[in-house]
C-alpha positions, -999 to 999 in steps of 0.1 A, spaced: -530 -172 413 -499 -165 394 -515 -165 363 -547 -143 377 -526 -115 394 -538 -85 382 -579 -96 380 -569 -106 417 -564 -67 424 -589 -54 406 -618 -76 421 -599 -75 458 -600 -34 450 -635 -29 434 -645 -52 468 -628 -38 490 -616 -71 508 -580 -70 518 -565 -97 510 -550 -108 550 -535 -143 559 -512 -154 580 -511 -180 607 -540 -175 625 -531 -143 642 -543 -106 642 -515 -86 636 -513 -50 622 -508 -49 583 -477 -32 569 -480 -4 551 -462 -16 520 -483 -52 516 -519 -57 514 -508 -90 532 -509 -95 566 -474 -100 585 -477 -124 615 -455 -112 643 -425 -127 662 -424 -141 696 -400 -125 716 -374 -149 731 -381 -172 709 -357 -184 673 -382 -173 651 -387 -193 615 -412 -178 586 -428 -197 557 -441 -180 525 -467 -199 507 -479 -199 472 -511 -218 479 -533 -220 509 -514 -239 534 -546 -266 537 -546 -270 498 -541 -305 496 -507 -304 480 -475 -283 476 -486 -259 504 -500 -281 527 -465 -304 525 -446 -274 537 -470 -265 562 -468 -301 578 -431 -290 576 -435 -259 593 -455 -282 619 -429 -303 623 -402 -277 631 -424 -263 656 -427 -295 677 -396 -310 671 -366 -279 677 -366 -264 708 -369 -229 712 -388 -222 682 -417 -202 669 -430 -208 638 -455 -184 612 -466 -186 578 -483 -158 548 -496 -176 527 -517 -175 486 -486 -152 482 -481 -142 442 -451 -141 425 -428 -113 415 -434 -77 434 -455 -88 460 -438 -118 471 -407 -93 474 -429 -73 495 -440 -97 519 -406 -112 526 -390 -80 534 -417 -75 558 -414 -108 574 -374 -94 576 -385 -61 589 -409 -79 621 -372 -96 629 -379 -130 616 -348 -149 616 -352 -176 594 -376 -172 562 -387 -201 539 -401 -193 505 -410 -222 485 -420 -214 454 -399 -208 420 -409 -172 414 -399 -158 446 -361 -169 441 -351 -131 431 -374 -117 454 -357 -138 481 -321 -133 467 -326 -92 464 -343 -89 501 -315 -115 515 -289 -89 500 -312 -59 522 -306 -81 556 -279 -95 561 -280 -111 594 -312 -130 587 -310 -165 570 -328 -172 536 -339 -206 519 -356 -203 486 -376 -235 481 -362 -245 444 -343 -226 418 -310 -223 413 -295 -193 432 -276 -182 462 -249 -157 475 -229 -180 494 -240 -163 531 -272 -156 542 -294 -164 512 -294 -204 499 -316 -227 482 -331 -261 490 -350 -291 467 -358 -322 466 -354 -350 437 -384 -359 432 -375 -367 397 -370 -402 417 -401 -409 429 -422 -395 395 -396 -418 380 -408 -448 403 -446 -432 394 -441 -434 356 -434 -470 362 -465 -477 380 -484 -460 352 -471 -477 323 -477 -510 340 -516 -500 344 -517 -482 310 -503 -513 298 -525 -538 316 -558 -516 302 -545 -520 270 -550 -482 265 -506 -469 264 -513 -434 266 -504 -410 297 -515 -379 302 -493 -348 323 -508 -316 335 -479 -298 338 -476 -262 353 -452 -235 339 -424 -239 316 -396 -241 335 -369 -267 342 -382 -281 372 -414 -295 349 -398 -306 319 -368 -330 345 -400 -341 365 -423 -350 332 -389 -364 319 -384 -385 348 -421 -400 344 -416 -408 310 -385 -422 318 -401 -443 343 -428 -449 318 -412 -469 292 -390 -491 315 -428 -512 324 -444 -498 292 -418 -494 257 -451 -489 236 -463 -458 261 -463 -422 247 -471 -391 268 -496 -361 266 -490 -324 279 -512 -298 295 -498 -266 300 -518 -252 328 -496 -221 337 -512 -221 376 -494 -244 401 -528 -240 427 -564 -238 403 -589 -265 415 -610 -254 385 -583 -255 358 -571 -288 370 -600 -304 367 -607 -289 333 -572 -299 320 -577 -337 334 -612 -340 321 -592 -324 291 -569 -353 288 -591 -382 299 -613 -372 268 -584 -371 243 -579 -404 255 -556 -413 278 -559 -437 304 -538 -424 336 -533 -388 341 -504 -375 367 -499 -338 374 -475 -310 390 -504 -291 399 -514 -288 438 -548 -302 440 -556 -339 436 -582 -333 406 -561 -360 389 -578 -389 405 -610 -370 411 -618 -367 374 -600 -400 367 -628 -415 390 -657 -399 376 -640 -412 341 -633 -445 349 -599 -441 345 -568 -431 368 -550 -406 384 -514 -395 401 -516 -372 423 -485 -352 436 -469 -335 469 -486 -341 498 -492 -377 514 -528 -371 521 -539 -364 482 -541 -400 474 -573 -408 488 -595 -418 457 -598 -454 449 -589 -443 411 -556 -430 431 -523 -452 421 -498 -434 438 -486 -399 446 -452 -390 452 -450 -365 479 -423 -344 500 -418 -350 538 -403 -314 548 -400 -321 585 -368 -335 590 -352 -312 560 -364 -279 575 -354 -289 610 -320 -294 599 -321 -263 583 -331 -242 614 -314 -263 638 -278 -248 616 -294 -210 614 -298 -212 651 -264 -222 654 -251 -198 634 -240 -225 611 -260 -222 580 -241 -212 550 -264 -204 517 -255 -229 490 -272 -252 470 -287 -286 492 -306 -311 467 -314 -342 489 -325 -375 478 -346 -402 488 -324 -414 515 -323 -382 536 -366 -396 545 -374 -362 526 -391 -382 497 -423 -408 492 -443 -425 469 -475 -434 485 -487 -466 487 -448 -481 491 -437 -466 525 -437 -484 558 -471 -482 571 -487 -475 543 -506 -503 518 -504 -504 481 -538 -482 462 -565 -505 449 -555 -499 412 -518 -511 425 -535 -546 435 -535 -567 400 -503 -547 384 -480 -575 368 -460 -585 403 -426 -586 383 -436 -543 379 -449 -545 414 -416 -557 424 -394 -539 403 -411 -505 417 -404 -518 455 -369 -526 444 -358 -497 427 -375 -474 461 -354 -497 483 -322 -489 464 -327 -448 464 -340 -455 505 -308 -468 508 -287 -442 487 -276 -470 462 -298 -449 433 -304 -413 431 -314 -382 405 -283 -390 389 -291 -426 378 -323 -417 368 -307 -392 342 -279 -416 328 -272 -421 292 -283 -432 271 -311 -412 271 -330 -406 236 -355 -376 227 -388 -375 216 -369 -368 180 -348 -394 179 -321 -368 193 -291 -390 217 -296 -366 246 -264 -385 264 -244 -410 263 -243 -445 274 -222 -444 302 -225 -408 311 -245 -385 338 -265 -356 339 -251 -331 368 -268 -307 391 -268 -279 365 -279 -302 340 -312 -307 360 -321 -273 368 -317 -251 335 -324 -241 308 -295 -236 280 -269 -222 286 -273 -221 322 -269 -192 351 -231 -177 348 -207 -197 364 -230 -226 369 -235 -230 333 -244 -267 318 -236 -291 291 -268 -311 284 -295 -290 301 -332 -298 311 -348 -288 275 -359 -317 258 -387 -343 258 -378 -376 265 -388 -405 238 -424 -410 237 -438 -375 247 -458 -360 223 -451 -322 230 -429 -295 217 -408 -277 236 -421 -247 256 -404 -211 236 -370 -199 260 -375 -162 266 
């Protein structure tokens, strides 16, 4: 875990247990990793994945595996390979130049600490292609970044809770939220968004959990929440202990990333990520020789995004069922509009927009911009930006997290 790595070495030492995954392979461990580095297929255009999580955890990991799955039956000519429960910082560094030095030619990382691992090995290896998975840099060549708004469909989520909050007489949400970065505050401010367009009297909780992948911790931070009180509890965490405590409380749960984490009956929704399609188009461009790194931030439209419950084939939760139907509808309606690219990110964060102390955050009439989403004041040099992502929308009780 991010937040466990150094009593991860010392148990995996005083054990002696290497710590060796990768997809399913044996293959010799490098020297400079106690990870071990899958190998490449000769012949073959071969496509790496770094994970922070198991890729089977039920969430953020396991959506970019069905990804990886995708790209490997869908693009001709490719072999695809994963490491994954990778940590942050040095050793994430470590096992993407290894993945470089087995002559991978494409590697994924997706997760928001191992953007300047990724960046400084991209710089090492030129003709290999590199997509960090989030953040907010790239060198314009070989090394680019790729994300998803999924401020959308948490803002189509907040809407759904409000409306149940609302129904259960009980207007308080609860948000297990991960690290303090930029990407947590926009999603939690998209919820809350969402939030008071079905429910004006809601207000908002926040659990800093600082682990994005802790089954334990999760559940401890829900149960956490449930007992202070609130009724509906949505996370950025991986696992769906969301709507696994909220059944045990009698109460309800959003869970997040991956399709298949919705499976309680005290479940609502989950927005989730399709990779597929994204990372085929990605690879298909490296293979080319086409792919330029630059920033690529896709909305609903590109079939990238879901809320669960609301896309074709799949029917509404139970605790969807006796919603107010103008809520019901207005959810359906707003999904139809970003499926169709008639409302994106953009219009989610468009004045005016108030904060949780009484602060105009912008204008009526006026838009957040890409830079606006992803930072922190005063924004990476050159890509610097005006209103910034620190700030709690109206009705979240939280203070800020401290900027380093």
């Amino acid at each position: 875990m991010v937040n466990r790595k150094h009593l991860f070495w010392i148990i995996a030492l005083v054990l002696i247990v290497p710590v060796l995954v990768s997809c399913g392979q044996a293959a010799p461990a490098e020297e400079e990793a106690a990870y071990q580095i899958p190998d490449i297929e000769e012949g073959m255009f071969n496509v790496a994945f770094v994970y922070i999580g198991p890729h089977d955890d039920g969430g953020w990991s396991q959506s970019h595996d069905v990804g990886r799955q995708y790209v490997q039956d869908n693009v001709d000519g490719v072999h695809t390979a994963y490491v994954e429960i990778v940590a942050e910082g040095a050793d994430s560094e470590q096992v993407i130049r290894s993945l470089a030095r087995k002559g991978f030619d494409l590697i994924f990382t997706t997760s928001f600490g191992y953007m300047d691992p990724t960046e400084t090995v991209a710089g090492e290896f030129p003709d290999i292609d590199f997509v960090h998975v989030s953040g907010y840099k790239a060198n314009g060549t070989n090394f680019g970044n790729v994300m998803g708004a999924m401020e959308d469909m948490k803002y189509l989520a907040g809407m759904l809770a409000g409306s149940r909050a609302k129904l259960d007489g009980n207007p308080r949400i609860g948000y297990m939220a991960t690290f303090p970065i930029p990407e947590e505050l926009r999603l939690g401010n998209a919820f809350a968004l969402g939030m008071k367009v079905t429910c004006p009297e809601c207000t908002m909780d926040v659990r800093w959990i600082n682990t994005w992948h802790d089954p334990v911790i999760e559940k401890e931070a829900a149960a956490s929440l449930f007992d202070a009180g609130v009724q509906v509890v949505f996370t950025g965490a991986d696992t769906p202990a969301s709507a696994d405590v909220a059944e045990e409380k009698g109460k309800w749960g959003i869970t997040y990333d991956y399709y298949g984490s919705c499976k309680s009956d005290a479940c609502l929704t989950a927005p989730y990520w399709n990779w597929g399609p994204i990372y085929a188009d990605i690879t298909e461009r490296s293979m080319a020789g086409e792919y330029v790194g630059g920033w690529e931030y896709f909305d609903a439209e590109t079939g990238g995004l879901g809320l669960y419950g609301f896309m074709e084939g799949e029917e509404p939760m139970p605790g969807v069922a006796d919603l107010p139907a103008e809520d019901v509808q207005l959810v359906k309606d707003t999904l139809a509009a970003m499926l169709a690219g008639d409302f994106d990110r953009f219009d989610v964060f468009s004045g005016p927009i108030t904060d949780n102390q009484g602060n105009e955050i912008i204008a009526a009439g006026k838009s957040f911009v890409q830079a606006d989403l992803d930072q922190f004041p005063p924004g990476a040099e050159g890509l610097e930006c005006e209103y910034c992502m620190y700030w709690w929308a109206e009705g979240v009780t939280a203070e800020l997290p401290e900027l380093e």
